[in-house]
C-alpha positions as CSV (number, residue, x, y, z in Angstrom):
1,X,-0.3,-19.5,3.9
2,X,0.2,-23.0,4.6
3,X,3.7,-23.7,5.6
4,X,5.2,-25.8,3.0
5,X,3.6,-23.5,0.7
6,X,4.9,-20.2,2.4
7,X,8.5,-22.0,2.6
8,X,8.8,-22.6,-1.1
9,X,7.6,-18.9,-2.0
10,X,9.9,-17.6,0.0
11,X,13.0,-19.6,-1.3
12,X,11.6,-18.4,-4.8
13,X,11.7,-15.0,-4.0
14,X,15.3,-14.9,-2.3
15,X,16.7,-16.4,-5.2
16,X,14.9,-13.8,-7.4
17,X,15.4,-10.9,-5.4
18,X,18.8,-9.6,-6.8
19,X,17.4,-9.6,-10.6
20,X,14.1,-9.6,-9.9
21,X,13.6,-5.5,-10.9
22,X,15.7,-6.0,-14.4
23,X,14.7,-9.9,-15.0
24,X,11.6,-11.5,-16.5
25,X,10.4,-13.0,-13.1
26,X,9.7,-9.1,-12.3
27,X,8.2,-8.0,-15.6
28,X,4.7,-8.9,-15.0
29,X,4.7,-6.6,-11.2
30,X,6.4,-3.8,-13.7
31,X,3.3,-4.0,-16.1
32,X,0.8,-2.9,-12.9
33,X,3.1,-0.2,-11.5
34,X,1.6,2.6,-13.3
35,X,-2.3,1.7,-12.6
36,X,-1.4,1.3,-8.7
37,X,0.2,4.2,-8.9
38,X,-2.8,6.4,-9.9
39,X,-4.7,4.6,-7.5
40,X,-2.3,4.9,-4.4
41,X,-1.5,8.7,-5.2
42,X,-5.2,9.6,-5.2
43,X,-6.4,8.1,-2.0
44,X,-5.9,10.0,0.7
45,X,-4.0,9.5,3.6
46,X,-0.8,9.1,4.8
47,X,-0.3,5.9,6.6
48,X,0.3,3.3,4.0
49,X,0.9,-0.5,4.0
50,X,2.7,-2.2,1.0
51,X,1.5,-5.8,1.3
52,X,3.9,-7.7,-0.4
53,X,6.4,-4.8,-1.2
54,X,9.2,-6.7,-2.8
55,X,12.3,-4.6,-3.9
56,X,10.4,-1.7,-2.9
57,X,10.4,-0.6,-6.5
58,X,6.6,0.5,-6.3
59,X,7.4,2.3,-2.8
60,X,9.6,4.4,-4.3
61,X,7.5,5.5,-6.8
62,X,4.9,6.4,-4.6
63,X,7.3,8.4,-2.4
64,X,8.6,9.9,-5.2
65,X,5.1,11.3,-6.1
66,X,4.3,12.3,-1.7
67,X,7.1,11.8,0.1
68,X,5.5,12.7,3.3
69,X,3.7,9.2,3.1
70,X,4.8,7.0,5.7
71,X,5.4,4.1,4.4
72,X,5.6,0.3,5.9
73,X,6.7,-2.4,3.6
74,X,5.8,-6.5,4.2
75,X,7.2,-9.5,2.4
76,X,7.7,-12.8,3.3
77,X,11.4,-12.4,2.0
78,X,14.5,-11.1,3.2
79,X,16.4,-11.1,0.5
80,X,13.4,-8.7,-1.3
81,X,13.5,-6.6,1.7
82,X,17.3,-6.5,1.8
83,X,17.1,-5.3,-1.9
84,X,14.4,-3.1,-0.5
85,X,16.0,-1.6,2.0
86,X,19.0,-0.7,-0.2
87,X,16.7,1.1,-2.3
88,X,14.9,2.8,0.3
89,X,17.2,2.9,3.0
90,X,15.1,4.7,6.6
91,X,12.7,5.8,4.1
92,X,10.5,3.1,5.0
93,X,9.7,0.4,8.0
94,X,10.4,-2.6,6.4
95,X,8.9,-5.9,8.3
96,X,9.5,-9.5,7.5
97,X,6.0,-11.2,8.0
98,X,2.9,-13.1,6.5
99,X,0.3,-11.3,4.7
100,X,-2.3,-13.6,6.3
101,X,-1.2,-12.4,9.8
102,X,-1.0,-8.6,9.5
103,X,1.7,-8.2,12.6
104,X,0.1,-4.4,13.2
105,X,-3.2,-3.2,15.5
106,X,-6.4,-1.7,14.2
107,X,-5.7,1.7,12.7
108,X,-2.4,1.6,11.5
109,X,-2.7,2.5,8.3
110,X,-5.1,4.6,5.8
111,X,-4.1,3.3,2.4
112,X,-2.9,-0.7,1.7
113,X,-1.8,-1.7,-1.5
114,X,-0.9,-5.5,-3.0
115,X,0.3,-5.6,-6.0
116,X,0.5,-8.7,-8.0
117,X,0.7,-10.7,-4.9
118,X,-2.7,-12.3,-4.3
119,X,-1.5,-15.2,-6.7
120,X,1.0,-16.8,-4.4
121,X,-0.9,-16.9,-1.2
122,X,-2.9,-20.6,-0.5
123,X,-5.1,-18.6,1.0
124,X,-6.2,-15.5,-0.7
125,X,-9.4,-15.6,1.1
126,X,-7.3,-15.2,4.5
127,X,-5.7,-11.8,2.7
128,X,-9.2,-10.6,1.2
129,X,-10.7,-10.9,4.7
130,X,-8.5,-8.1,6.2
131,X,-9.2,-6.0,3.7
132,X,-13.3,-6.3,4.5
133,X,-12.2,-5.2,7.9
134,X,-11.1,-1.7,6.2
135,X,-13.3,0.2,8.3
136,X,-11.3,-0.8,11.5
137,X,-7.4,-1.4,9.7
138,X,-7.3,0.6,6.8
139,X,-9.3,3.2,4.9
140,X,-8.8,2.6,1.4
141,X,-7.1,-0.8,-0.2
142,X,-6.1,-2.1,-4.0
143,X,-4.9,-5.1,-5.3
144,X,-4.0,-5.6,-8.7
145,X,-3.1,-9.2,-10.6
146,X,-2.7,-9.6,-14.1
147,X,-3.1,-12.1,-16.6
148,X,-1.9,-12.2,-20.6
149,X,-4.7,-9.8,-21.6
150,X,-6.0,-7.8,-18.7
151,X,-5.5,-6.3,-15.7
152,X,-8.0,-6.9,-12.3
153,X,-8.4,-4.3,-9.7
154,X,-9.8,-4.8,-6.5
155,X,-10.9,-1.9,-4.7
156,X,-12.3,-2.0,-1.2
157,X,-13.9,1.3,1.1
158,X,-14.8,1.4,4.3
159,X,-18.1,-0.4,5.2
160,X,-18.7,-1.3,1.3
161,X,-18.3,-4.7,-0.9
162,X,-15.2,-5.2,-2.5
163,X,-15.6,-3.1,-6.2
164,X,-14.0,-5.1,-9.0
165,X,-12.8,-3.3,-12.2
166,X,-11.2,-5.0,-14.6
167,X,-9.1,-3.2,-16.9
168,X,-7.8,-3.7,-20.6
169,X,-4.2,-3.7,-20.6
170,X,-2.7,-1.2,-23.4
């Protein structure tokens, strides 16, 4: 992310972060919960990254459905992680960082998730590339962004292209 625009997002989202589960600025993430969901509870492993993790609202979701998942949570704001970790508590590693500069070595996780996240990076591309290394970071990786009428699902396995599904919303 280029600074200025890194700055500002993360001003946004510590001024959003102690309504942003109950409050409109949070709605849209709520809409995607349930399609990450399947996807994150049917890929295996147990190393998992939220990219962009927020409250932690879809965290503990996916803990509540395999809590021996070991979870690692990155935003860009501390006041989301500080609502995070009060929702979480030990639970789950919680990291300020960027999402364009993973801040963890090859092989640290099996399973990455971003949900409705890849809209406020200047630099998706950046994001995208370290998901086509999922061969030597991660096994499996989703994304999800949504717009009025549908949702978009990226998929990416190891040592394939990207799959996109895009995916009526009910």
């Amino acid at each position: 992310m280029k600074p200025d625009k890194k700055r500002q997002s993360q001003q946004a989202f510590d001024q959003q972060a102690a309504t942003y589960d109950t409050d409109i600025q949070g709605s849209h993430a709520r809409t995607l919960y349930p399609y990450m969901l399947q996807e994150i509870t049917h890929a295996w492993g147990d190393r998992v990254l939220d990219l962009g993790c927020g409250t932690g609202a879809l965290t503990a979701q996916v803990l509540e459905q395999d809590p021996r998942r070991q979870v690692t949570g990155l935003d860009l704001s501390e006041q989301m992680l500080a609502q995070a970790r009060a929702r979480l508590g030990d639970r789950v590693k919680l990291i300020q960082g960027d999402s364009e500069c993973l801040p963890f070595p090859d092989g640290s996780f099996d399973v990455v998730y971003c949900c409705d996240s890849f809209h406020h990076y200047p630099d998706p591309a950046a994001v995208l590339a370290l998901f086509h290394r999922a061969d030597v970071v991660f096994k499996r990786s989703f994304s999800a962004e949504k717009n009025q009428s549908s949702i978009l699902m990226v998929k990416v396995f190891p040592k394939r292209r990207g799959r996109v599904n895009k995916v009526t919303s009910p």
